[in-house]
Legacy VTK file of the C-alpha trace (Angstrom):
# vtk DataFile Version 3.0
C-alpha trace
ASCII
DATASET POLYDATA
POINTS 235 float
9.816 39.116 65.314
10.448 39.141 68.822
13.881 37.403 68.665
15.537 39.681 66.284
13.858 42.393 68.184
16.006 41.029 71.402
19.088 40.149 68.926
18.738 44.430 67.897
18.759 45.033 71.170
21.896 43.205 72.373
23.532 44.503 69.379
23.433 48.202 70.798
24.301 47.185 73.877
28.010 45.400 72.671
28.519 48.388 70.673
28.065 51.236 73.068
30.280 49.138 75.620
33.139 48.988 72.793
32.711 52.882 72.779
32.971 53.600 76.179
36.646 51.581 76.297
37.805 52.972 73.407
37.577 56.544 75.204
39.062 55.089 78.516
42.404 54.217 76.318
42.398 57.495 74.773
42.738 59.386 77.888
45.679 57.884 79.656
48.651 59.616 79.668
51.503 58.793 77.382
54.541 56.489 78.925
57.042 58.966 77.529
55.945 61.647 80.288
56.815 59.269 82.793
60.988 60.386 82.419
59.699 63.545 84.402
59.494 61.595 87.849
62.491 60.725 89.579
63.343 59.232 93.057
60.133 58.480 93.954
58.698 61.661 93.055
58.234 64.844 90.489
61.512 66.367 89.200
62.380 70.206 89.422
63.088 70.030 85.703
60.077 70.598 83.739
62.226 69.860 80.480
65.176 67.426 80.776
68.315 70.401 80.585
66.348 73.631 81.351
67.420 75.420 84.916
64.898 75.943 87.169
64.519 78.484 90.008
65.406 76.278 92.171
68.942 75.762 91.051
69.059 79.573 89.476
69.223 80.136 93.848
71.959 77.512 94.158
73.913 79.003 91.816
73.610 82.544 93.111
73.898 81.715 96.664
77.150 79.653 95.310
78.685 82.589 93.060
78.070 84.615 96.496
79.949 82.696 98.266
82.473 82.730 95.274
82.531 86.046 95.787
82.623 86.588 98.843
85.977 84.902 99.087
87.630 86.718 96.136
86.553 90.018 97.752
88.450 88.683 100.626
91.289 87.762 98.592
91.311 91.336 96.853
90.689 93.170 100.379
94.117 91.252 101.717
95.631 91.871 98.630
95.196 95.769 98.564
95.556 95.717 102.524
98.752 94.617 102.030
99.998 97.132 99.004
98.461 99.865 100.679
100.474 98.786 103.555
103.543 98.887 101.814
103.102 102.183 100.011
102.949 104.387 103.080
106.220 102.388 104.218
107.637 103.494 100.844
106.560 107.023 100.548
106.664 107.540 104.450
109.981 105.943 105.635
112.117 108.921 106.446
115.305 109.400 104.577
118.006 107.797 106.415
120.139 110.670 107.523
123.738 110.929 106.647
126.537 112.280 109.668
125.643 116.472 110.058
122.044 116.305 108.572
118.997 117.221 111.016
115.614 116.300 110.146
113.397 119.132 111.110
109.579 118.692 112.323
108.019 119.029 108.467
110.263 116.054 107.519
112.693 118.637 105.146
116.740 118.224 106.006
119.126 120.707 107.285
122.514 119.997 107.284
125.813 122.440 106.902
128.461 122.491 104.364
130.850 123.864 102.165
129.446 124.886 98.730
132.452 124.825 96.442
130.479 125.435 92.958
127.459 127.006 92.393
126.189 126.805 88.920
122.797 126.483 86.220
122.154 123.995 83.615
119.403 123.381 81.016
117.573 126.035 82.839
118.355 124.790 86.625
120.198 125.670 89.378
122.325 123.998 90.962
125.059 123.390 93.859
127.918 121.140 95.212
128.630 120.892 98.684
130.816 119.050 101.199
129.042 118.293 104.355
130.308 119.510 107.535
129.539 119.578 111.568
129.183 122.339 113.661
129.757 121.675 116.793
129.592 123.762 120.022
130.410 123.035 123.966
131.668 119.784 125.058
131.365 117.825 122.434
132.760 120.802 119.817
136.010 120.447 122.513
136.075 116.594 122.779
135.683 116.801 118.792
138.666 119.030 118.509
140.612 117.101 121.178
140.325 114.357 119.164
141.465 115.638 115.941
144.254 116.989 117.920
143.662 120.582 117.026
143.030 120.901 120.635
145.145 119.620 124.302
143.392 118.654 126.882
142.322 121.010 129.422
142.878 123.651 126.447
140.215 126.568 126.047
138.345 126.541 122.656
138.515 129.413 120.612
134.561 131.063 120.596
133.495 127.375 121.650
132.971 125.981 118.363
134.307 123.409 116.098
133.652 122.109 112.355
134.163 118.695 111.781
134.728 117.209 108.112
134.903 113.714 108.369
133.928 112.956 104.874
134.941 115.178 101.659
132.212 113.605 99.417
130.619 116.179 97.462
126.712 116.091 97.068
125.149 117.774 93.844
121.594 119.169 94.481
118.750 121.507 92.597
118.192 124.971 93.828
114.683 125.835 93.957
113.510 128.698 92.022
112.082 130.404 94.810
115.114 129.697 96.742
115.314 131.741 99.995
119.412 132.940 100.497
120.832 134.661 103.687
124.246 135.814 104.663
125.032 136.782 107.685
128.833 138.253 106.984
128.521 140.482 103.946
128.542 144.044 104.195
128.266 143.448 108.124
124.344 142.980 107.933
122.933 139.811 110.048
120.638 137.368 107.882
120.497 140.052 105.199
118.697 138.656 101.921
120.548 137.959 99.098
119.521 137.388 95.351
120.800 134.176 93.293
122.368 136.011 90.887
124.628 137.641 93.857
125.014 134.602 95.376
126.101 132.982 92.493
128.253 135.759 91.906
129.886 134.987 95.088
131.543 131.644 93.133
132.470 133.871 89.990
135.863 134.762 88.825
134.717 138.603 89.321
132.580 138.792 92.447
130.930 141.730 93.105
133.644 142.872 96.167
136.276 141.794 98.188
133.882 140.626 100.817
131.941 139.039 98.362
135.216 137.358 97.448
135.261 135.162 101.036
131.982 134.033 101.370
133.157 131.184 99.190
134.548 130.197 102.225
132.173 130.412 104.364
130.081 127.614 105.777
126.526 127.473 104.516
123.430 125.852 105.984
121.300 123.957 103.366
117.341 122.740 104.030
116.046 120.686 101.176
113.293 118.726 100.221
114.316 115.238 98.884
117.380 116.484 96.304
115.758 120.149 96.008
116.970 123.283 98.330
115.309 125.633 99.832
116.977 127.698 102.147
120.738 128.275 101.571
121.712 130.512 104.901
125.598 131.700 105.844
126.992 130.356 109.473
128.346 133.036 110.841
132.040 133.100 112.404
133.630 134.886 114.884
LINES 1 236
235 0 1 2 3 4 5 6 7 8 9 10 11 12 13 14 15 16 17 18 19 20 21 22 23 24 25 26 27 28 29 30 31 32 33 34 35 36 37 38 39 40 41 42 43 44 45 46 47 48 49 50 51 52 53 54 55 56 57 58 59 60 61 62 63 64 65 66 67 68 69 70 71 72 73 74 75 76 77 78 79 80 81 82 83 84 85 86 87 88 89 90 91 92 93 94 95 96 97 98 99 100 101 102 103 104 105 106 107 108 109 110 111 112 113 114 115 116 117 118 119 120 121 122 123 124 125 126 127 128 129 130 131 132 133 134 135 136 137 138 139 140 141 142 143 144 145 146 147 148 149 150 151 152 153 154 155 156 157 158 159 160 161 162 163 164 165 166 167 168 169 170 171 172 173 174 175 176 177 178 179 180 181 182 183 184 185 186 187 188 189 190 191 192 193 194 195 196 197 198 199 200 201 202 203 204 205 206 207 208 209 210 211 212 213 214 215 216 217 218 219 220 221 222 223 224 225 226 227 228 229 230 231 232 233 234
């Protein structure tokens, strides 16, 4: 009785052992999970593929820096149109022989207006730019042209040089502003456009009406449009 007592005994013992070791294997960790540790340490990546913060910041910093350098390349880029566009709409008209440029950028120049006419509801003119010159260099001009000896007075000390007979086509404004300075003896005296165009007509409206054709005329205008259309007066 007392031997398989102590046999009972030993046979609890074996079998709570096996137990315990059976729970110890149960508990370690699988060897799949080892693929998370990498150089000798944990990886960033939670799951093989995912982004972590970590790298979410590398990439921001990195598209920062992207663009950062494409908002230099646009800044130079518009730097240098908006460079060139106040070269194109500023740089002044180059002037032709006659023309003036007054302080609010508009031209003056004088002429001879030999037609004076409207179109498809516009206005227009033709004109033949022209000097006038006073003083010295009105005599030296005239010298020159031989209309004049040397040491010769000039008549009322004024000259009109034509150089060039091109003839220039521009727009009248419809709020023109007209002036002669000749008809009917008045100064600067207003005139309409329908008078002044007159002035070209087969039937102007009188005799001295008639010669203001031949007067010269001062022009201002503002890129091909006129402004001011004013008579020179002569002597």
């Amino acid at each position: 009785m007392v031997l398989l007592l102590v046999l009972s005994l030993i046979a609890v013992a074996v079998i709570a052992c096996d137990s315990d070791g059976s729970s110890d294997r149960t508990t370690e960790p699988p060897e799949d999970l080892d693929t998370v540790v990498t150089d000798g340490g944990p990886s960033t990546d939670a799951f093989p593929g995912e982004t972590t913060e970590a790298e979410v910041t590398t990439s921001t910093e990195t598209t920062s820096e992207t663009g950062g350098d494409t908002t230099t390349s646009s800044a130079e880029e518009t730097t240098t149109t908006a460079s060139s566009v106040p070269q194109t709409t500023s740089t002044t008209e180059k002037l032709i022989s006659g023309e003036i440029r007054l302080e609010d950028g508009k031209i003056k120049v004088m002429g001879f207006i030999d037609k004076v006419w409207e179109a498809d509801g516009k206005r227009w003119i033709r004109i033949d730019y022209a000097e006038f010159l006073t003083g010295d260099e009105a005599r030296e001009a005239a010298i020159k042209a031989g209309e004049l000896s040397p040491g010769e007075e000039l008549p009322n000390d004024y000259y009109i040089r034509n150089q060039s007979h091109t003839l220039r086509e521009y727009q009248v404004s419809k709020s023109v502003q007209i002036t002669t300075s000749s008809w009917h003896g008045v100064m600067e005296a207003a005139a309409t456009w329908e008078e002044f165009k007159a002035f070209w007509s087969d039937s102007p409206p009188d005799p001295e009406a008639a010669l203001l054709k031949e007067s010269p005329w001062w022009i201002v205008r503002d890129g091909s449009v006129v402004l001011r259309i004013d008579e020179q007066y002569l002597p």
